[in-house]
N, CA, C and O atoms as CSV, one atom per row, in Angstrom:
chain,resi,resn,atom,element,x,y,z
A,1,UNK,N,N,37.350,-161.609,-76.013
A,1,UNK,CA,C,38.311,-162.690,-76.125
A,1,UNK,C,C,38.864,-163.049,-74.750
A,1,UNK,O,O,38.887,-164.162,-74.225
A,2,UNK,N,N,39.370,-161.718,-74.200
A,2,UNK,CA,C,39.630,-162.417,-72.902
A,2,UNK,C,C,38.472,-163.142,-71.717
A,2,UNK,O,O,38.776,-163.830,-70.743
A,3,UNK,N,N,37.760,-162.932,-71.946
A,3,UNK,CA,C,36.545,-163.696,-71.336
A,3,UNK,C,C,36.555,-165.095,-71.504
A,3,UNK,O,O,36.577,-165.908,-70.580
A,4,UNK,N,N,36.534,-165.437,-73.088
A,4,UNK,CA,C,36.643,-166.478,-73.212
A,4,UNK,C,C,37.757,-167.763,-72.831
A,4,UNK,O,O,37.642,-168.988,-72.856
A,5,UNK,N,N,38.841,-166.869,-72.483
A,5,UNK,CA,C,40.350,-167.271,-72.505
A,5,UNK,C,C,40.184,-167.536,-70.821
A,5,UNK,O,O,40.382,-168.638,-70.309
A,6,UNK,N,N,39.828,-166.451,-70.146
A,6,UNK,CA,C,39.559,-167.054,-68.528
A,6,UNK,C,C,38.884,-168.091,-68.380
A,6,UNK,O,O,39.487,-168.923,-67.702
A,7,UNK,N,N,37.310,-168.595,-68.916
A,7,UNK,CA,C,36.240,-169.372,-68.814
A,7,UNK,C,C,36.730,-170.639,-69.073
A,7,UNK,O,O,36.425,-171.574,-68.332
A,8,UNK,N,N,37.795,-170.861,-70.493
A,8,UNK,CA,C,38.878,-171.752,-70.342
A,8,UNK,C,C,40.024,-172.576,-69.697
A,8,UNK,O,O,40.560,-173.675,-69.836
A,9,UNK,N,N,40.115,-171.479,-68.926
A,9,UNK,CA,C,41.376,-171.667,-67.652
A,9,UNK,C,C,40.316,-172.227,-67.009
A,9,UNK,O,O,40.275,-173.451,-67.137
A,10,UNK,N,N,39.358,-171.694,-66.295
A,10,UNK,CA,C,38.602,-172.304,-65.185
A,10,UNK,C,C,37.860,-174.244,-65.524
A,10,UNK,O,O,37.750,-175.199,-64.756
A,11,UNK,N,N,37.607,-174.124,-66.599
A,11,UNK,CA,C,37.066,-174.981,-67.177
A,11,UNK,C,C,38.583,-176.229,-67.044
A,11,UNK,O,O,38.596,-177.429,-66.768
A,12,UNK,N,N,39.176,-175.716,-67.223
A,12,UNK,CA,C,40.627,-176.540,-67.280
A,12,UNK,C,C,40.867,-177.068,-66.083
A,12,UNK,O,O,40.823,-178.282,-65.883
A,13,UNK,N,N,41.178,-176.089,-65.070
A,13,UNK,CA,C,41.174,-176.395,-63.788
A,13,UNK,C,C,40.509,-177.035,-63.192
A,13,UNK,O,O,41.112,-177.854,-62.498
A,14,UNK,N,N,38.727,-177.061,-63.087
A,14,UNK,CA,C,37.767,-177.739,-63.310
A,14,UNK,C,C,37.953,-179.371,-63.639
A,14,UNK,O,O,37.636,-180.270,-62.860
A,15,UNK,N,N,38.190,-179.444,-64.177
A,15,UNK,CA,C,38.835,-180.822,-64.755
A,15,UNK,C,C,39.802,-181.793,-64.171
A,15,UNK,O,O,39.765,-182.981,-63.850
A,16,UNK,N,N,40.790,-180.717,-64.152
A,16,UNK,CA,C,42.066,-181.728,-63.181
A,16,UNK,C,C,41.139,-181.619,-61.847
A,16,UNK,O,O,40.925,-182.731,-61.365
A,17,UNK,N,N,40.523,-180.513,-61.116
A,17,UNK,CA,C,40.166,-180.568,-59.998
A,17,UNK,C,C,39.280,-182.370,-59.669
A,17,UNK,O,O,39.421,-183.263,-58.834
A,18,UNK,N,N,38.363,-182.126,-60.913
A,18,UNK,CA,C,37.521,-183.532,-60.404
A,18,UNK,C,C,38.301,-184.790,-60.949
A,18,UNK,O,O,37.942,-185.809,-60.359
A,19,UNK,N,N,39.332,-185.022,-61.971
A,19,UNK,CA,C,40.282,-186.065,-62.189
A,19,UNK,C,C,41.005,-186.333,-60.832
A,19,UNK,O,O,41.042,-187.474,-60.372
A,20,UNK,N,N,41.488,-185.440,-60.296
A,20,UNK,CA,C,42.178,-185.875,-59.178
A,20,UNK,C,C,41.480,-186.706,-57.762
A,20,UNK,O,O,41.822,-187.731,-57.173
A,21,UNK,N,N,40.434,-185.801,-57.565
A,21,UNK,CA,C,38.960,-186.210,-56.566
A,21,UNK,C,C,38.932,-187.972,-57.423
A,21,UNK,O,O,39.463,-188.992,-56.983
A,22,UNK,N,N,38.457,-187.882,-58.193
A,22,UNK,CA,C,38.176,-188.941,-58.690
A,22,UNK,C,C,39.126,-190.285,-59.010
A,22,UNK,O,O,38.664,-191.336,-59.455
A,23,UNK,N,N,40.571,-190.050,-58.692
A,23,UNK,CA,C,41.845,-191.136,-58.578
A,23,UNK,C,C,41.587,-191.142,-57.172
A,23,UNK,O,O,41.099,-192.226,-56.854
A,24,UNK,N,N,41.760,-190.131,-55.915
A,24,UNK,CA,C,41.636,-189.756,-54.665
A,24,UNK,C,C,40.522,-190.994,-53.945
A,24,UNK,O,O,40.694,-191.652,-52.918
A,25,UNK,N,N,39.236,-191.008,-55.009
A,25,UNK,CA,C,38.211,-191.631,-54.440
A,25,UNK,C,C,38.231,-192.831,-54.051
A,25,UNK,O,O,38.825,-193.490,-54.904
A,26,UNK,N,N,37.765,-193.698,-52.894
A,26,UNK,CA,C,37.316,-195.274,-53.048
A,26,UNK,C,C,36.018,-195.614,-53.110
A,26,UNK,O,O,35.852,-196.809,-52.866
A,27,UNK,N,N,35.019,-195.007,-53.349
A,27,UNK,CA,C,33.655,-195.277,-53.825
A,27,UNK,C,C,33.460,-195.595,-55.107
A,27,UNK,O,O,34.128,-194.888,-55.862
A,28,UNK,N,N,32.952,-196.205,-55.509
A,28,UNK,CA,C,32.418,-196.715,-56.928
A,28,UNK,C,C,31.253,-195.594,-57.156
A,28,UNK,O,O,31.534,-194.888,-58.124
A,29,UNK,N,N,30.607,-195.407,-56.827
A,29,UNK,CA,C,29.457,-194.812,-57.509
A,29,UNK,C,C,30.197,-193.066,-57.768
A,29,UNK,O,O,30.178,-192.200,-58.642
A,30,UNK,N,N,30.741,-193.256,-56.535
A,30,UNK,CA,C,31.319,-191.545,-56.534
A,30,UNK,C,C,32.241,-191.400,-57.861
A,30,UNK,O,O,32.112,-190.450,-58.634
A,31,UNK,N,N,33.202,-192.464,-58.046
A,31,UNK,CA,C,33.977,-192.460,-59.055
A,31,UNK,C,C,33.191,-192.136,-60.189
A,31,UNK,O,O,33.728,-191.276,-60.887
A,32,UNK,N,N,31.901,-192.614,-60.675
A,32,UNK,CA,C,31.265,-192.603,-61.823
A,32,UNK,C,C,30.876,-191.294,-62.002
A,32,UNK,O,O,30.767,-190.671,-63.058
A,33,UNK,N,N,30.590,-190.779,-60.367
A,33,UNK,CA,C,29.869,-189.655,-60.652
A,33,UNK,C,C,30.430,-188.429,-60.832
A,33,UNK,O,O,29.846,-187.528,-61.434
A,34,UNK,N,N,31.921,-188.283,-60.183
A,34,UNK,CA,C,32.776,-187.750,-60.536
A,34,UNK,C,C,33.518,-187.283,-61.786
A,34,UNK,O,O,33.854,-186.205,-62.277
A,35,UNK,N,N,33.658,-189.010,-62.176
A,35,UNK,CA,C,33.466,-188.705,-63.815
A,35,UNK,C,C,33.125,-188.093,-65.005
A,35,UNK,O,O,33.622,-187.937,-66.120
A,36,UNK,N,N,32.042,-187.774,-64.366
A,36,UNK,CA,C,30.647,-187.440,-65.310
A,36,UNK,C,C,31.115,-186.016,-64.595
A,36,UNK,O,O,31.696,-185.436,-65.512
A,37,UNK,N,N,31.152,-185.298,-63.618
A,37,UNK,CA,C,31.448,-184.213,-63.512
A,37,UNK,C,C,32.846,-183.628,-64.269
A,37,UNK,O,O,32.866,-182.411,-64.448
A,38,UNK,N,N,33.885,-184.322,-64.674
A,38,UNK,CA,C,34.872,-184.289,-65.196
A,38,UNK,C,C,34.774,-184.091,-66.940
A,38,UNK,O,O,35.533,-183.430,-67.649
A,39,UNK,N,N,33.536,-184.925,-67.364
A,39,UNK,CA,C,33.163,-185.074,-68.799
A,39,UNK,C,C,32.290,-183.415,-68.759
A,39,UNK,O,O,32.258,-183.028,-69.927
A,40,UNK,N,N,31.814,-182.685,-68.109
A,40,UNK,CA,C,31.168,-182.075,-68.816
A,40,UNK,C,C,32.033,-180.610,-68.161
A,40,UNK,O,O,31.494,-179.546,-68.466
A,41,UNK,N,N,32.927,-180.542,-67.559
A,41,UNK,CA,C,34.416,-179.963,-67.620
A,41,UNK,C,C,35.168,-179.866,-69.424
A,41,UNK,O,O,35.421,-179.090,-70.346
A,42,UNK,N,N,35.218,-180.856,-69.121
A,42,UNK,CA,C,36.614,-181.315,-70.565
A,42,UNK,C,C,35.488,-180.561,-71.352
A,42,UNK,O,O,35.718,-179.379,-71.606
A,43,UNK,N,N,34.207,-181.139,-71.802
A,43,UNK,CA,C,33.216,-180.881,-72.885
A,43,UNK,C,C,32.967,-179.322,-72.772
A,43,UNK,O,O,33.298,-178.623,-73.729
A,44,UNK,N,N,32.566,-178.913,-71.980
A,44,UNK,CA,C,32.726,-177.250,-72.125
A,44,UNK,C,C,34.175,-176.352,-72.304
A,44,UNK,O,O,34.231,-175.176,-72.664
A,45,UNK,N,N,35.165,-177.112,-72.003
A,45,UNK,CA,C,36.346,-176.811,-72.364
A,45,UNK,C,C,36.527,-176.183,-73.864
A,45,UNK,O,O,36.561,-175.052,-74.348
A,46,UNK,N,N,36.645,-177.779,-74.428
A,46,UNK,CA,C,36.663,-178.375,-75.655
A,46,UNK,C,C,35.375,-177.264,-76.578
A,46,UNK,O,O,35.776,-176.775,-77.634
A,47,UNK,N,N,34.498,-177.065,-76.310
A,47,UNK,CA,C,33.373,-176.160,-76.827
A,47,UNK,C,C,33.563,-174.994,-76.227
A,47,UNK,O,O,32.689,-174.338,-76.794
A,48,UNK,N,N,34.034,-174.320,-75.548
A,48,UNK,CA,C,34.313,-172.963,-75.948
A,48,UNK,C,C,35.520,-172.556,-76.475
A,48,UNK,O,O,35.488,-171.452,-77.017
A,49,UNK,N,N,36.937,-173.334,-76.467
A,49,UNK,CA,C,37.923,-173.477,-77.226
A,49,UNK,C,C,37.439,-173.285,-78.602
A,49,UNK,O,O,37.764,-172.248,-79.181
A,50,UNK,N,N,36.675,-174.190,-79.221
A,50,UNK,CA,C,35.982,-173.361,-80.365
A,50,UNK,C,C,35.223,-172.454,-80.624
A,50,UNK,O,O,35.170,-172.330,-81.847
A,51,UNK,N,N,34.658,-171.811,-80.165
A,51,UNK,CA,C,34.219,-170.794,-79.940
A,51,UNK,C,C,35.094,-169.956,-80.017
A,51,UNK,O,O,35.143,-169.232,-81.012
A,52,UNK,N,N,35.720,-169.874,-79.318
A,52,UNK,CA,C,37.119,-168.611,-78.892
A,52,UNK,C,C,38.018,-168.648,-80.629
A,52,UNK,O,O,38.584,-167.672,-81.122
A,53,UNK,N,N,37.921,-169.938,-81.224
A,53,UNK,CA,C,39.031,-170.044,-82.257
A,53,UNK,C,C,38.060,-169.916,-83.395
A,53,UNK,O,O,38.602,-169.783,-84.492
A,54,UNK,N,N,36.329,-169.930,-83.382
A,54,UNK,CA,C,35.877,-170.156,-84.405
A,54,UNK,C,C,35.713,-168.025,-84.468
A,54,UNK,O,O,35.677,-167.444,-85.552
A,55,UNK,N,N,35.667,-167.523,-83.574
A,55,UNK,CA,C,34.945,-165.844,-83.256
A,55,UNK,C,C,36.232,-165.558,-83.700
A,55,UNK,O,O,36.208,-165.314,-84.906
A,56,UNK,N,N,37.580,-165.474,-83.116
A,56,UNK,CA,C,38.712,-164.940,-83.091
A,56,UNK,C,C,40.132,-164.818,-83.778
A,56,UNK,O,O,40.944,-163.918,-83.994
A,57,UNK,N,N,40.010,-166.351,-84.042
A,57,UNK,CA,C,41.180,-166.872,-84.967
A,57,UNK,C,C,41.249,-167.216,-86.062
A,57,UNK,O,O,42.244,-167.040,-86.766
A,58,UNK,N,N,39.641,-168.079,-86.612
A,58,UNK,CA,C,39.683,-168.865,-88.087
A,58,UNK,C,C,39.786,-167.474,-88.880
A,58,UNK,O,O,39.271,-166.378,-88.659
A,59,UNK,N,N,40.814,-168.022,-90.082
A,59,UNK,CA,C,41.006,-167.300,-91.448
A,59,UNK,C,C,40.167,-168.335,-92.297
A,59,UNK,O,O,39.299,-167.893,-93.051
A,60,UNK,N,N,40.364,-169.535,-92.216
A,60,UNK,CA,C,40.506,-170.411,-93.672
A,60,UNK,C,C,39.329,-171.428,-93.236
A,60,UNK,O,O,38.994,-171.718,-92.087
A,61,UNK,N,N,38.797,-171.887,-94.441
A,61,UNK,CA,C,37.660,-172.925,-94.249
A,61,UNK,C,C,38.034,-173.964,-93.491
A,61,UNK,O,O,37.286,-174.454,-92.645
A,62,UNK,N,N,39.598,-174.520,-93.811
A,62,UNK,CA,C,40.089,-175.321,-92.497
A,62,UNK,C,C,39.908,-174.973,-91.226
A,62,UNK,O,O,39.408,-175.756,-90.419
A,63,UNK,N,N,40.190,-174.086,-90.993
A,63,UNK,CA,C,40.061,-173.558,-89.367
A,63,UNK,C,C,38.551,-173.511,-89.365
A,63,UNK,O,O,38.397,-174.043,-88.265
A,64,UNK,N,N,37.648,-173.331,-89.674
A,64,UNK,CA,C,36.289,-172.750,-89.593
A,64,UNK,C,C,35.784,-174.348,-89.111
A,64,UNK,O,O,35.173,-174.664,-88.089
A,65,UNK,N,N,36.271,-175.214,-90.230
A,65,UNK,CA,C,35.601,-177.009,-90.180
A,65,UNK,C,C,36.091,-177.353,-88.593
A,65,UNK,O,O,35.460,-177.930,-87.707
A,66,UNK,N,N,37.683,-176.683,-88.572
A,66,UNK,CA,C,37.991,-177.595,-86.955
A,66,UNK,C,C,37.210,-177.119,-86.164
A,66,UNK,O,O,36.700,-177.858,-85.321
A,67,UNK,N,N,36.994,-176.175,-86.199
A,67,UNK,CA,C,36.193,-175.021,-84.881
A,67,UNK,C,C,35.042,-175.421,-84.527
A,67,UNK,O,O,34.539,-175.582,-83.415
A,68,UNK,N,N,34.450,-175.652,-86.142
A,68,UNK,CA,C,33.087,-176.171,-85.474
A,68,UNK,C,C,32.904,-177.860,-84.891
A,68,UNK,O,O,32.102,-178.281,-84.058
A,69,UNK,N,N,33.792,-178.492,-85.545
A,69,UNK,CA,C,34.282,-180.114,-84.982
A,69,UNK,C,C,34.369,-179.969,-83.360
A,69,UNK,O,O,33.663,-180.716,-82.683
A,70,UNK,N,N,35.315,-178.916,-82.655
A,70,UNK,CA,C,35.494,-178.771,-81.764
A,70,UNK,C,C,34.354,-178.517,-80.499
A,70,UNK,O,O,34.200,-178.901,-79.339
A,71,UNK,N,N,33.781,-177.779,-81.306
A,71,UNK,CA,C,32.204,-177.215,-80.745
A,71,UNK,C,C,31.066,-178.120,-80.875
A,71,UNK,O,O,30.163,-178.016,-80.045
A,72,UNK,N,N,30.977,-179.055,-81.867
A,72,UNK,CA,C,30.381,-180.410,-81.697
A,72,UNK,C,C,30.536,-181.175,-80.804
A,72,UNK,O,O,29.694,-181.469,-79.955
A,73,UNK,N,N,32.244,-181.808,-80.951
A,73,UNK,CA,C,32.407,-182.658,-80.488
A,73,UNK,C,C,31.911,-182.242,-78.300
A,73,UNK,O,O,31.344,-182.899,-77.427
A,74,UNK,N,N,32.423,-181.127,-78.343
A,74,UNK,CA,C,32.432,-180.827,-76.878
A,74,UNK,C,C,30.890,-180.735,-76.361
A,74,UNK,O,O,30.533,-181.161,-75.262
A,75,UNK,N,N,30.260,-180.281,-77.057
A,75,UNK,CA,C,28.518,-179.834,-76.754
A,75,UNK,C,C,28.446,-181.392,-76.533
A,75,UNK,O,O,28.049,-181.798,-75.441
A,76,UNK,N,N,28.741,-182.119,-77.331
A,76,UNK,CA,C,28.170,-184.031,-77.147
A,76,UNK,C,C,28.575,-184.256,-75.602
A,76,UNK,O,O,27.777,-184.586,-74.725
A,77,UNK,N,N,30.341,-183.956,-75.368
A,77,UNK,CA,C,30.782,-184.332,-74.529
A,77,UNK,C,C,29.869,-183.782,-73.274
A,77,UNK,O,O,29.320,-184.415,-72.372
A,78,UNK,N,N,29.894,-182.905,-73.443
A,78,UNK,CA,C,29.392,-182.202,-72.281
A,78,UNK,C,C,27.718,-182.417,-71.578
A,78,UNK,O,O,27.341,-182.218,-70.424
A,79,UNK,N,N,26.869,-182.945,-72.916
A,79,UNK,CA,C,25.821,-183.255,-72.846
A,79,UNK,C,C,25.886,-184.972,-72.533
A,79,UNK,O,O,25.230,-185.258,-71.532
A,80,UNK,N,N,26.407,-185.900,-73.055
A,80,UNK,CA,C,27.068,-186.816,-72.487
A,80,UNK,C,C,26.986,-187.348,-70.473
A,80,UNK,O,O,26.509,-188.253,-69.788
A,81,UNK,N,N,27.863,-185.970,-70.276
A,81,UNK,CA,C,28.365,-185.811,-69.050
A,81,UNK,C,C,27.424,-185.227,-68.116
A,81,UNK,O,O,27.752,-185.294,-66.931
A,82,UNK,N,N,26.634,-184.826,-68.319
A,82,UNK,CA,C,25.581,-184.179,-67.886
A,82,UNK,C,C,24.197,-185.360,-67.313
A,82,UNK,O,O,23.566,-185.524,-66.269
A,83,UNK,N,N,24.228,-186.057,-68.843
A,83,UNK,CA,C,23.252,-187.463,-68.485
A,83,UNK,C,C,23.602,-188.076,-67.462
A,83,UNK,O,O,22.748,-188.302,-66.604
A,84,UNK,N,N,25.031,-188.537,-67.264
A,84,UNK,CA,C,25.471,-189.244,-66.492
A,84,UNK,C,C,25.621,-188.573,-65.142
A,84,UNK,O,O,25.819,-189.359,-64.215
A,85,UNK,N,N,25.570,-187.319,-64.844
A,85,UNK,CA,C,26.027,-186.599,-64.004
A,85,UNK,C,C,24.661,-187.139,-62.704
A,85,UNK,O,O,24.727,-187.550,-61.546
A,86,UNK,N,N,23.480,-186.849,-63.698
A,86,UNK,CA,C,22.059,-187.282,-63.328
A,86,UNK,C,C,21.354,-188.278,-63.045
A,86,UNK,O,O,20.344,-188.395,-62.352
A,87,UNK,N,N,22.040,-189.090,-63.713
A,87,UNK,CA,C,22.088,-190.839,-63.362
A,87,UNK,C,C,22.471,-191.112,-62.053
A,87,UNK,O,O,21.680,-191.423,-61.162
A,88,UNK,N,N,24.021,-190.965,-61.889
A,88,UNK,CA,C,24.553,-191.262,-60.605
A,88,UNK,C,C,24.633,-190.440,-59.359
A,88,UNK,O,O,25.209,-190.874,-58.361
A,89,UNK,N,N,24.049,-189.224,-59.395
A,89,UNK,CA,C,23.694,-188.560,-58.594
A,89,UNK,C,C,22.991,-189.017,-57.434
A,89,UNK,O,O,23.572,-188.706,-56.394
A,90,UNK,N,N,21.920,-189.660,-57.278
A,90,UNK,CA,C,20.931,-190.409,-56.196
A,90,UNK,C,C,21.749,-191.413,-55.670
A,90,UNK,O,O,21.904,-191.628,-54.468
A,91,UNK,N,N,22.393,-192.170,-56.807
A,91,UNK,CA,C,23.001,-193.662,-56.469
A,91,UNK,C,C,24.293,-192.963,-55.046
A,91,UNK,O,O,24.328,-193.262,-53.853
A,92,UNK,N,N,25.443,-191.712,-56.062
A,92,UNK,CA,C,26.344,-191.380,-54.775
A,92,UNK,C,C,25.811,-191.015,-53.631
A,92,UNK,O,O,26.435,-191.362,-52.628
A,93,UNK,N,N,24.481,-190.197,-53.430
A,93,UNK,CA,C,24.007,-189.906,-52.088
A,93,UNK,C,C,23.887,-190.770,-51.211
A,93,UNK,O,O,24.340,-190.766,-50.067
A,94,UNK,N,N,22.987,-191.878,-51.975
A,94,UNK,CA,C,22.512,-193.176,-50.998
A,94,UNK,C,C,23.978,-193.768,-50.313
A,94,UNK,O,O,24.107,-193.662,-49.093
A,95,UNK,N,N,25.029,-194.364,-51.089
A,95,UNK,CA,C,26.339,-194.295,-51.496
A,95,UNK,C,C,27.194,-194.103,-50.211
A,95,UNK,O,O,27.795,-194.904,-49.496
A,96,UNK,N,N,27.050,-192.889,-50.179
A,96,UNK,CA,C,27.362,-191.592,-49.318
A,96,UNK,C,C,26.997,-191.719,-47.869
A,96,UNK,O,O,27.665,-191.760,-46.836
A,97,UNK,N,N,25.838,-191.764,-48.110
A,97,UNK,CA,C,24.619,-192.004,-46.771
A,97,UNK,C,C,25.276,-193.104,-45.894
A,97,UNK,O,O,25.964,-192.910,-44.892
A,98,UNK,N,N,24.846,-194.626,-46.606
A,98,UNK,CA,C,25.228,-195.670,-46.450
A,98,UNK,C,C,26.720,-196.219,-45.646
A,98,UNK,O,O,26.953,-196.886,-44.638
A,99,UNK,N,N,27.423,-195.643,-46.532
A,99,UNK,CA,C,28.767,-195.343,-45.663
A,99,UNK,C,C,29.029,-194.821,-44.685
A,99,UNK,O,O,29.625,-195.408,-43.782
A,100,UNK,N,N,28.605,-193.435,-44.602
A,100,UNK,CA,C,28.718,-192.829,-43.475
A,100,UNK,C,C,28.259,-193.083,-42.118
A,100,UNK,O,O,28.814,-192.805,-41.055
A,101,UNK,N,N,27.123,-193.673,-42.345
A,101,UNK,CA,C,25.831,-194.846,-41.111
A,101,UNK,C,C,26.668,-195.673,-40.571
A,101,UNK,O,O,26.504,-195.641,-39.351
A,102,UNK,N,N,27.858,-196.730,-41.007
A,102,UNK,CA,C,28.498,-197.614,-40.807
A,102,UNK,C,C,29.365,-196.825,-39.867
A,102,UNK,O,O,29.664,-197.234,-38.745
A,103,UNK,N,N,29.787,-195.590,-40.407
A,103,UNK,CA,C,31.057,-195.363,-39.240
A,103,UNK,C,C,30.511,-195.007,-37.908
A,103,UNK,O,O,31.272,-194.809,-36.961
């Protein structure tokens, strides 16, 4: 349990870390891509939160339905975030590149 409860924290942190990068930013592509690093933060969050509540906490078929909702919904998110992570990846380098040439 406590494993899971750290992996959470980090995952959390994780999150604000690239939300903030990502208000911080003036690139467009970086923003997207940032994003997408942020989505699959929240989404592993969100999916091991259930995990942790579906192993540890559920008593009742209610709790069991949220847990696994939770663990859905986040695996999407996270897989989601991942696509996109891969998408804009090349675009921020070039991005990146491009900008930096100018200065």
């Amino acid at each position: 349990m406590f494993v899971f409860v750290v992996l959470i924290g980090i995952l959390f942190a994780f999150y604000l870390f690239y939300k903030t990068k990502y208000i911080r930013s003036n690139r467009q592509v970086e923003k997207k891509w940032l994003s997408a690093k942020s989505n699959i933060a929240l989404g592993l969050f969100v999916c091991l939160f259930g995990i942790n509540h579906l192993i540890f906490i559920s008593e009742t078929a209610t709790s069991y339905l949220i847990a696994s909702i939770f663990i859905l919904y986040g695996a999407y998110f996270s897989w989601i975030g991942f696509k996109k992570y891969k998408h804009y990846l090349p675009f921020a380098i070039e991005e990146a590149a491009m900008l930096d040439s100018k200065k």
